[in-house]
Wavefront OBJ file of the C-alpha trace (Angstrom):
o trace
v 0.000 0.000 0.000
v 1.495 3.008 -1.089
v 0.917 6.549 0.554
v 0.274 9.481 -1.830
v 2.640 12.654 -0.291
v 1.349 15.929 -0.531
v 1.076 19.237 0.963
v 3.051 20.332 3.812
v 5.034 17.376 3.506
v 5.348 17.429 -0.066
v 6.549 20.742 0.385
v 9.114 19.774 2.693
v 10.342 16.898 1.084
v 10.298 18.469 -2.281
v 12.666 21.041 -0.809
v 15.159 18.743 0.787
v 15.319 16.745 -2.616
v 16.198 20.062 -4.350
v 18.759 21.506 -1.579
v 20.559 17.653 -2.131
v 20.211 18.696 -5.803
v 21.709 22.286 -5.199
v 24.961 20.601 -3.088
v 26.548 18.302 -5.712
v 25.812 20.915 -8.766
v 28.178 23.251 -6.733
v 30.934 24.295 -8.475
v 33.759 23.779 -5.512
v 32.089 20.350 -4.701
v 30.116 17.993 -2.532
v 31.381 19.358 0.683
v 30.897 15.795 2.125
v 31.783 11.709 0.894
v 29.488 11.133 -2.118
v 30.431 7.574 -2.028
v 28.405 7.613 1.288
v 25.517 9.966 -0.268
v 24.695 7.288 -2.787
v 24.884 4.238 -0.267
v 22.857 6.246 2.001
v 19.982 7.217 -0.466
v 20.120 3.236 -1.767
v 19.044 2.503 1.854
v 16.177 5.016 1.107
v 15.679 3.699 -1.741
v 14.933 0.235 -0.305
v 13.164 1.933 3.014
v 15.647 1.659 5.090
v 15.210 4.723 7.653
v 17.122 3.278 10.861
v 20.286 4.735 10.394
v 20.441 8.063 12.637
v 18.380 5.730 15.695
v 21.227 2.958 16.149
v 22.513 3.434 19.717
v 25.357 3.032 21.690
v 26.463 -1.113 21.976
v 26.213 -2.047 25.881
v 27.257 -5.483 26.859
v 25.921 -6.978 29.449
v 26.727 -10.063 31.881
v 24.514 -13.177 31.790
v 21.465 -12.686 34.063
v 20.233 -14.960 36.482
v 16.358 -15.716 35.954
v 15.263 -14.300 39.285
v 16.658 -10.945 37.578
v 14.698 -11.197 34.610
v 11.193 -10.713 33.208
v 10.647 -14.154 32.498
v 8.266 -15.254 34.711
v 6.278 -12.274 33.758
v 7.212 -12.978 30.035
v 5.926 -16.844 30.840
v 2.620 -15.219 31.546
v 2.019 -13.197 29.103
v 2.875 -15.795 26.322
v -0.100 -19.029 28.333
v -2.154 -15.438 27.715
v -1.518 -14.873 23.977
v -1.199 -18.880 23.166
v -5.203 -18.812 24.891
v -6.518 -15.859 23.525
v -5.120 -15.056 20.184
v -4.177 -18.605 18.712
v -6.811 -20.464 20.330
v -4.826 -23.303 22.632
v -6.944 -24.838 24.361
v -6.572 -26.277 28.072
v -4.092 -25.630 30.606
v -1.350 -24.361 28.993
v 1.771 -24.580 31.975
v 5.179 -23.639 29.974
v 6.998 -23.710 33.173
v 6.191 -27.172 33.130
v 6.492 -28.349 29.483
v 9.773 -26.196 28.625
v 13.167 -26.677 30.898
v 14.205 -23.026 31.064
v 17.520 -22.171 31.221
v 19.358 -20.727 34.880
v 20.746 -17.795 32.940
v 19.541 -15.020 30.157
v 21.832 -12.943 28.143
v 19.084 -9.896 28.431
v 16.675 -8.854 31.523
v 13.585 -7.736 29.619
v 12.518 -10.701 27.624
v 9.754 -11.785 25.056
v 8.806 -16.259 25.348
v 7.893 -17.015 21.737
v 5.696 -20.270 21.768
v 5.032 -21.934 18.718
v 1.958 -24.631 19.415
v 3.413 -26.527 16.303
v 0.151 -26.359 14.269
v 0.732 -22.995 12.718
v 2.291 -22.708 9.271
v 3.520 -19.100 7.911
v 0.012 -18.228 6.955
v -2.073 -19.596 10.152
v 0.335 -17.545 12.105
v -0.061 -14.167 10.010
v -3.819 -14.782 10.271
v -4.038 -15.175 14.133
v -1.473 -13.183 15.510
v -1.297 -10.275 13.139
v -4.668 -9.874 11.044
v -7.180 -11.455 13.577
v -6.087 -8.243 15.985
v -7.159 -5.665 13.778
v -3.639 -4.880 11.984
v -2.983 -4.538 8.874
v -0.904 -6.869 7.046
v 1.021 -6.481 3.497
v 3.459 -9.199 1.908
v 5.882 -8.796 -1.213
v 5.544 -12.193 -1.824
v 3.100 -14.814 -0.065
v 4.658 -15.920 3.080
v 3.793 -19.720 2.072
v 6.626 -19.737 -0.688
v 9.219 -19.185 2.084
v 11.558 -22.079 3.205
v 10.338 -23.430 6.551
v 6.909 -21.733 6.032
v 4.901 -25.077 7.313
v 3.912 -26.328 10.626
v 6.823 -27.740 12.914
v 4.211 -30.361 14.162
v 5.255 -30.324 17.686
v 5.551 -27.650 20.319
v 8.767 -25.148 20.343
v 9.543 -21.998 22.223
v 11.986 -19.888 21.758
v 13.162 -16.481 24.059
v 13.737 -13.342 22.493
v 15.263 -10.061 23.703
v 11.828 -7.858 24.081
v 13.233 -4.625 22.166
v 11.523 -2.460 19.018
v 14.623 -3.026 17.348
v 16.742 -5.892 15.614
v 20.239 -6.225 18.350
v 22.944 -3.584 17.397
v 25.555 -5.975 16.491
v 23.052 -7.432 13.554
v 22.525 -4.432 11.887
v 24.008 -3.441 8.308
v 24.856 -7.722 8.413
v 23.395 -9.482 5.394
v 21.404 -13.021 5.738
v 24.479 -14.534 4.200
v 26.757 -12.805 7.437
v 24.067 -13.457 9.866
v 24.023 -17.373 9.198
v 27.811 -17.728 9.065
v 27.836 -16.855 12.871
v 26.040 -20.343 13.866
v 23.624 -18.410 15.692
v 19.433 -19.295 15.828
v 17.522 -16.362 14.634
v 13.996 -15.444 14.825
v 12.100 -16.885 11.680
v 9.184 -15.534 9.701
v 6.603 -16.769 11.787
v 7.717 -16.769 15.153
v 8.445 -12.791 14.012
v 4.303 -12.980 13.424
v 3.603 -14.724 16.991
v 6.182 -11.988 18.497
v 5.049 -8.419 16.833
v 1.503 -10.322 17.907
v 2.525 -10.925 21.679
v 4.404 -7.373 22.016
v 0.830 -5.294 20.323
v -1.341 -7.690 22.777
v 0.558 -6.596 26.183
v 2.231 -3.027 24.942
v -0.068 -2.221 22.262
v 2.747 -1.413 19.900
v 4.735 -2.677 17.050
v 8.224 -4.155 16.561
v 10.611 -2.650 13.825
v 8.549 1.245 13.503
v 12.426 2.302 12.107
v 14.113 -0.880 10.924
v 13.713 -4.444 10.032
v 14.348 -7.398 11.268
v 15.637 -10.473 8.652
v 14.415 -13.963 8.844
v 17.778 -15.722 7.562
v 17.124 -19.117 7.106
v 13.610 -18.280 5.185
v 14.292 -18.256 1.430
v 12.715 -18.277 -1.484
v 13.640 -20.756 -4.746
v 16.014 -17.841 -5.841
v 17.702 -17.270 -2.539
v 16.007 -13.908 -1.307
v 15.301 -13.751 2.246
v 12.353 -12.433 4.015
v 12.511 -9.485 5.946
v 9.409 -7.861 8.068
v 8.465 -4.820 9.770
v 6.213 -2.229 10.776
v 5.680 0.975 8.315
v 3.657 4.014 10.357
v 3.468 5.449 6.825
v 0.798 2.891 5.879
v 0.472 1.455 9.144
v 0.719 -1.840 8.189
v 3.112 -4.934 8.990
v 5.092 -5.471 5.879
v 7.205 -8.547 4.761
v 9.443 -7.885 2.036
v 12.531 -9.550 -0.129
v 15.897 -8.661 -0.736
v 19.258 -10.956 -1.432
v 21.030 -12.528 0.863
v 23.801 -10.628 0.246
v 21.891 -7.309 0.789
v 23.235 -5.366 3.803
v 21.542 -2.188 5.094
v 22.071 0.017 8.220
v 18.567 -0.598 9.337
v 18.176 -3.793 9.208
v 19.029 -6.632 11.686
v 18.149 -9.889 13.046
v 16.562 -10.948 16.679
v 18.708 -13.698 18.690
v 16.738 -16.489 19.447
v 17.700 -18.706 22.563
v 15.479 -22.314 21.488
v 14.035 -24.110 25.206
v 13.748 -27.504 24.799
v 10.848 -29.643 26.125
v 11.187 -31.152 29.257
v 11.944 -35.153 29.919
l 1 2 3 4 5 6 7 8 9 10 11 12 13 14 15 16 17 18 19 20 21 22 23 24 25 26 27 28 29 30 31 32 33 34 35 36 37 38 39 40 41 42 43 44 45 46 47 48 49 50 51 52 53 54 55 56 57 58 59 60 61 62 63 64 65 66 67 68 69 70 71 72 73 74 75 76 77 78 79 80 81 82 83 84 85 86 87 88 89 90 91 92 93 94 95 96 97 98 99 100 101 102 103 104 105 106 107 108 109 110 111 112 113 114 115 116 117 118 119 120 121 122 123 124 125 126 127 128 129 130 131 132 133 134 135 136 137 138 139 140 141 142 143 144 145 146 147 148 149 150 151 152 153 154 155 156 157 158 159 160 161 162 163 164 165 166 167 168 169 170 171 172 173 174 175 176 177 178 179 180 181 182 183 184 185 186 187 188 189 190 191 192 193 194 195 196 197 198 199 200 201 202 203 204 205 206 207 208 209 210 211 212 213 214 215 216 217 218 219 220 221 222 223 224 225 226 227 228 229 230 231 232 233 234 235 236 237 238 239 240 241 242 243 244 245 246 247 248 249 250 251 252 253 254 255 256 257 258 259
């Protein structure tokens, strides 16, 4: 869905587009790189607006549980499993999963898959079926790993807006070359659904977040986010050599069911 710019912001965008025009007609020069002018309005180009909200890279020890969010976080995801995707009973993760003693973050996000979704069932419940408005490049069916795991998995996620620091401007290619698990396509669906059910806003307003290991036949890679120009949830394509300043991937630490 596009969005049709005009007045005041026309105006205003219109200008800055003719005072970029004005700088590198000059005839003493660009007075900055222009190498980095055109990789910077390529990342435009391809919607990539993150840039000038990256923050400062804090590392942080490994927290104990009783210092995190998790039981909270445990909470909120028997909540969204109930309401949203319709599991029925008495859903105890505390007793199906064996967490882990330790957490690399303090403020958390417990993605559980029931294992019946596919791509599509998870769109449809966690995204659409709360009133939010959904666009996709290319159906999220054709995606490698788009069907149903057939068995129960959760995964724990960093609970930010934003794809980690230390994934951004990394391609799909990079990303998977570091061995680590990252958030895929629909377990992004079942978290930007969790995070709107409890906060009542949306992951990725500035960025994106990649889903490296699903691909496409041709080897693109899906990438969501949120666009509060057409307020929808979009998931696009791009290479997976593509690497852009705002976009990143989300950690995923997997909990395995207990014996």
């Amino acid at each position: 869905m596009a969005t049709i710019v005009t007045g005041e912001m026309y105006q205003k965008v219109d200008g800055q587009l003719f005072e970029l025009k004005r700088q590198i007609r000059q005839p003493n020069g660009y007075p900055f790189d222009p190498q980095l002018l055109s990789a910077g309005l390529q990342e435009l180009i391809e919607g990539c607006f993150g840039s000038r909200q990256q923050q400062q890279v804090t590392t942080h020890p490994s927290f104990k549980v009783s210092e995190t969010n998790l039981s909270e976080a445990i909470k909120q995801a028997e909540k969204f499993a109930k309401k949203i995707l319709g599991v029925a009973g008495g859903l105890d993760l505390k007793k199906k999963f064996g967490f882990p003693e330790d957490l690399p973050w303090q403020n958390v996000m417990v993605i559980y898959d029931p294992g019946t979704l596919n791509n599509r069932d998870a769109v449809q419940k966690a995204i659409k079926d709360q009133g939010i408005d959904e666009w996709e490049e290319t159906d999220v069916m054709n995606y490698s790993g788009s069907e149903a795991t057939g068995q129960p998995t959760l995964h724990i996620i960093e609970n930010s807006l934003r794809p980690s620091l230390d994934t951004m401007n990394k391609s799909p290619d990079m990303l998977m070359e570091t061995g680590r698990i990252w958030l895929t396509l629909r377990r992004y669906a079942l978290a930007f659904g969790l995070r709107y059910l409890v906060l009542k806003d949306y992951l990725d307003p500035e960025t994106w977040t990649w889903c490296p290991n699903n691909r496409l036949p041709s080897g693109d890679v899906a990438r969501g986010g949120w666009r509060p120009y057409s307020s929808q949830v979009k998931f696009f394509r791009s290479s997976s050599s593509f690497r852009c300043s705002g976009v990143g991937a989300r950690s995923a630490i997997p909990v395995p069911l207990a014996p």
